[in-house]
Structure formats: C-alpha cells, structure tokens
C-alpha positions as CSV (number, residue, x, y, z in Angstrom):
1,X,136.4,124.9,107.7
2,X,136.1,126.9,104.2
3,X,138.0,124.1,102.4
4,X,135.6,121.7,103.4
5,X,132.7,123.8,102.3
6,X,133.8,123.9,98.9
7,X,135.1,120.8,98.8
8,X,131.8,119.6,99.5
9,X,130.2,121.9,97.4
10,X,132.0,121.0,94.3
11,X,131.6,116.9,95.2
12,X,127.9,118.3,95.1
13,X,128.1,120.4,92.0
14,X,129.5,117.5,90.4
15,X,127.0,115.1,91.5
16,X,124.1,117.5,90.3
17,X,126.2,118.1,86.6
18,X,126.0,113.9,86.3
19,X,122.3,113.3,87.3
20,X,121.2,116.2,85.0
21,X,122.8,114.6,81.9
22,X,121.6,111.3,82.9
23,X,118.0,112.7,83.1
24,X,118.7,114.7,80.0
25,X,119.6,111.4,78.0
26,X,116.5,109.5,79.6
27,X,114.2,111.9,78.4
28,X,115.6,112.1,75.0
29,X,115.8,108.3,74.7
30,X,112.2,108.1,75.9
31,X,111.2,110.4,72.9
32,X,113.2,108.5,70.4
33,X,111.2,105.1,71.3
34,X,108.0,106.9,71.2
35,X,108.5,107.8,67.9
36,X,109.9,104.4,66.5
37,X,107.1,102.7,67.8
38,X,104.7,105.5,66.5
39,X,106.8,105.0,63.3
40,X,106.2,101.3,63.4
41,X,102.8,100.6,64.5
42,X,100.5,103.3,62.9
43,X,102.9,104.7,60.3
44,X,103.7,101.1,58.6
45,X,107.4,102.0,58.1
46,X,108.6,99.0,60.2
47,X,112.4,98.7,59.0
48,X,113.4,102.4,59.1
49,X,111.9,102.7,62.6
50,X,113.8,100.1,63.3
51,X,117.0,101.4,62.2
52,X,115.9,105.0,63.2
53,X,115.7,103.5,66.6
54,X,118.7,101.5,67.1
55,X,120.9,104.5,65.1
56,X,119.0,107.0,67.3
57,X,120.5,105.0,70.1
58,X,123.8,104.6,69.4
59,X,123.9,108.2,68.7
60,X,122.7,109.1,72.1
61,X,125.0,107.2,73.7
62,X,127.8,108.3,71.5
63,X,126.6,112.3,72.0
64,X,126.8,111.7,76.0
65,X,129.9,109.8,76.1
66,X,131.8,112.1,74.2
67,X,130.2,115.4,76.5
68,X,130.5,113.8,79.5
C-alpha cells in the first residue's frame, strides 16, 4: 500500500514539474510577442522585431528543451 502511494505521488510530482514548465514557457512566449508587436507597430523597428521575435523563439524553445 506505501509503494503505491509514492508511486503515485511521484507520477504526480512529475506531472506538476511538466505543466509548470509548460506554463512557464507560455507566459514567457506571450511576453516576447507582446513586445515584437510593440516593437513593430508603435516603435517602427519592423525588421529587428521581427528577428527579435523569431530568435526570441528559437531560444525559448532551445532553453526548455535543453532543462527539460
């Protein structure tokens, strides 16, 4: 009965750990296209938004590969 317990505490621990870094990359990737499009729009600095935003990206998705 114990072994179970944990067993199921650790398939929930687990669970929690992946939903928090997905939420965690969300919420930074919401940021990041906030600012490019604030870049964009009312700044007038279309083409580094632009990279800013798709480098921005690929970072992210590097970052959270590589820690998860």
């Amino acid at each position: 009965m114990a072994a179970d317990n944990s067993t199921e505490y650790r398939a929930h621990l687990a669970t929690y750990t992946a939903f928090s870094k997905l939420v965690t990359f969300m919420i930074l990737w919401i940021v990041l296209l906030l600012s490019t499009m604030a870049l964009g729009l009312v700044g007038g600095v279309h083409i580094l938004s632009l990279l800013l935003g798709i480098g921005g990206t690929i970072v992210l998705v590097i970052a959270f590969a590589i820690l998860g």
